[in-house]
N, C-alpha and C positions, 0 to 999 in steps of 0.2 A: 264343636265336635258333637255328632247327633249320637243315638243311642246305637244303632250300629255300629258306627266304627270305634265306638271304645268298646263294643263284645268284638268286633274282630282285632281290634289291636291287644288286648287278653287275651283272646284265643292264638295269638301268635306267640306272646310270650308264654305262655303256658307251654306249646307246643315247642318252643326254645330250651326252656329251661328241663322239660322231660328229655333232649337231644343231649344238654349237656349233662346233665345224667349219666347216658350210657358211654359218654367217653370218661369217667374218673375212673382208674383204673380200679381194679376190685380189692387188691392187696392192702390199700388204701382202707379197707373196713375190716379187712380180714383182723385186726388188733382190738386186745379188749376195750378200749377207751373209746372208741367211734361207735362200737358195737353195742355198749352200755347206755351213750349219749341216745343213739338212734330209741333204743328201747325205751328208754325213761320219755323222751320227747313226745314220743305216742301216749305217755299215761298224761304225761300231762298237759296236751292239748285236748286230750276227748275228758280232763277233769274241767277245764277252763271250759270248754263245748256245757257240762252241765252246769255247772256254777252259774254258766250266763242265762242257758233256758229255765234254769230252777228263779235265780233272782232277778232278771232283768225284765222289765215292761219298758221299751220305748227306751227313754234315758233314765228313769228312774229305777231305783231297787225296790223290790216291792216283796212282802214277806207274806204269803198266801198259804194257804193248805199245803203247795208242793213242798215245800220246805221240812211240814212230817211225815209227807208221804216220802220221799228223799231219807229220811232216816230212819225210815223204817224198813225200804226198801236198804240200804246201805245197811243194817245191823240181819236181816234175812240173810245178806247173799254173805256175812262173815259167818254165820251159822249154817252157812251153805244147802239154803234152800234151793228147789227147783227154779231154775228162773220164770217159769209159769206161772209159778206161785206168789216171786217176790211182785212180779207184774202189779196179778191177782189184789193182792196185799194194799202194795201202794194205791192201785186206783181207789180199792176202797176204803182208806184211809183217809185220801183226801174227798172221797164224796160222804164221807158219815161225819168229816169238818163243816165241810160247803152246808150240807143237810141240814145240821145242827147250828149254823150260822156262827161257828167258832170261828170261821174263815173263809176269806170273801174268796 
């Protein structure tokens, strides 16, 4: 199978599975339990989304500067800073690490 036809055979399931989609009937989410699952499942796949670009290099874990820029940025945004700010914060959190060679 060359590199095209596995992006078109994903591109067709993908295009399948948004089809089967619009036929689940709607009533079917209208209840709290589907409604909760759907919500929770967004936090936590864009928490696994960071978790992997925070610790992952290649196959290894690796524990670099993002790791307090991440918690630093994570204690801002419970003190509910600007997100300009927590940005702001984080980058230069982990460039005054990097700088200071606390962290590669």
């Amino acid at each position: 199978m060359t590199l095209w036809n596995a992006v078109l055979l994903a591109s067709i399931i993908c295009v399948a599975l948004k089809a089967i989609g619009y036929l689940i009937p709607p009533r079917w989410f209208d209840a709290p339990t589907p409604t909760r699952i759907t919500d929770l499942l967004t936090v936590a796949l864009l928490s696994a989304l960071v978790a992997v670009q925070t610790l992952g290099f290649g196959q290894a874990i690796v524990v670099d500067a993002r790791v307090p820029a991440l918690l630093v940025a994570a204690g801002l945004l419970m003190l509910r800073a600007p997100f300009l700010a927590v940005v702001v914060a984080a980058a230069a959190t982990a460039a005054l690490l990097r700088l200071w060679g606390l962290a590669a």
